[in-house]
C-alpha positions in Angstrom: 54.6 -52.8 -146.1 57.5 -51.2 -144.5 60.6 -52.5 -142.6 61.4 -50.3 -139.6 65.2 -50.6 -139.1 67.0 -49.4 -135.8 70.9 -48.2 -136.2 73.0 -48.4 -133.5 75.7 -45.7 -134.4 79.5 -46.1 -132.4 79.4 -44.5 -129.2 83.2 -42.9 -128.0 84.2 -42.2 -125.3 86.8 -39.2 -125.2 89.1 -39.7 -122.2 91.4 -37.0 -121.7 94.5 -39.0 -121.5 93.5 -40.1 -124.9 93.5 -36.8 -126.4 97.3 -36.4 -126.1 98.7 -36.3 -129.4 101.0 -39.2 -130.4 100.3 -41.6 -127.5 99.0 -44.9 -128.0 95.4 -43.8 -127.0 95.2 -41.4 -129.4 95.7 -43.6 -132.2 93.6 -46.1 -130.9 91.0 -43.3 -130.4 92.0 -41.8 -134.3 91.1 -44.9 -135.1 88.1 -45.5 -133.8 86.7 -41.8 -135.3 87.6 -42.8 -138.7 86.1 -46.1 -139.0 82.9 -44.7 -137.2 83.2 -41.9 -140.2 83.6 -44.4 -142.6 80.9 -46.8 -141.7 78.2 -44.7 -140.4 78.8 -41.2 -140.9 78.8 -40.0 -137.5 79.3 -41.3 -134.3 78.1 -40.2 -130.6 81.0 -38.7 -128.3 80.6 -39.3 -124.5 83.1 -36.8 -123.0 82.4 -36.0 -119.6 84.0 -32.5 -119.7 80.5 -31.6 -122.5 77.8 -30.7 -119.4 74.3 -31.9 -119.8 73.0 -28.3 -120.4 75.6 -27.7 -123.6 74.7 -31.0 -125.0 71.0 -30.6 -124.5 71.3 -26.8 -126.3 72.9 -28.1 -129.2 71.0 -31.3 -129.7 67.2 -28.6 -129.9 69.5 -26.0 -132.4 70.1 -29.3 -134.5 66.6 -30.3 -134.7 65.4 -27.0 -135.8 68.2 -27.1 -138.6 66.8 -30.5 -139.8 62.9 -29.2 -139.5 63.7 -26.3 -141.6 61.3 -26.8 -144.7 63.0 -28.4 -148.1 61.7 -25.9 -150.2 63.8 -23.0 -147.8 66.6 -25.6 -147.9 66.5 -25.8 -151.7 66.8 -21.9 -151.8 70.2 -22.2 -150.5 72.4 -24.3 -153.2 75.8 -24.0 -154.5 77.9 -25.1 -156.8 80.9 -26.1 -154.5 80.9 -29.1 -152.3 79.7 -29.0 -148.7 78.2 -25.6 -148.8 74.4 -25.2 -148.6 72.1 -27.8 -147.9 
């Protein structure tokens, strides 16, 4: 018998007044990125300056990343961290 579990990861919202270095949005919004990082591993980012078309295009190139087959994966190892599968 299984457990099916639903995670809710953060969801951000990048406001461009926010993304001006030093203020006390960005810290706030530094914040928020690294405790998402730190918790979940990711994190969704709602920024309204993404259109629907580029989010939509990189979401389908992910999917075939992830459905390439683990034994073509395997193929591609190495010895130093975060490179290869």
């Amino acid at each position: 018998m299984g457990v099916q579990v639903e995670i809710e990861f953060p969801i951000i919202e990048f406001r461009p007044s926010d993304l001006k270095r030093g203020t006390d949005g960005w810290h706030r919004l530094c914040k928020r990125v690294r405790e998402a990082c730190e918790t979940f591993g990711c994190f969704e980012v709602v920024y309204e300056k993404i259109s629907a078309k580029a989010r939509e295009e990189t979401f389908g190139l992910m999917k075939e990343l992830v459905e390439v087959p683990v034994e073509r994966k395997q193929k591609n190892a190495s010895p130093m961290p975060y490179h290869g599968w």
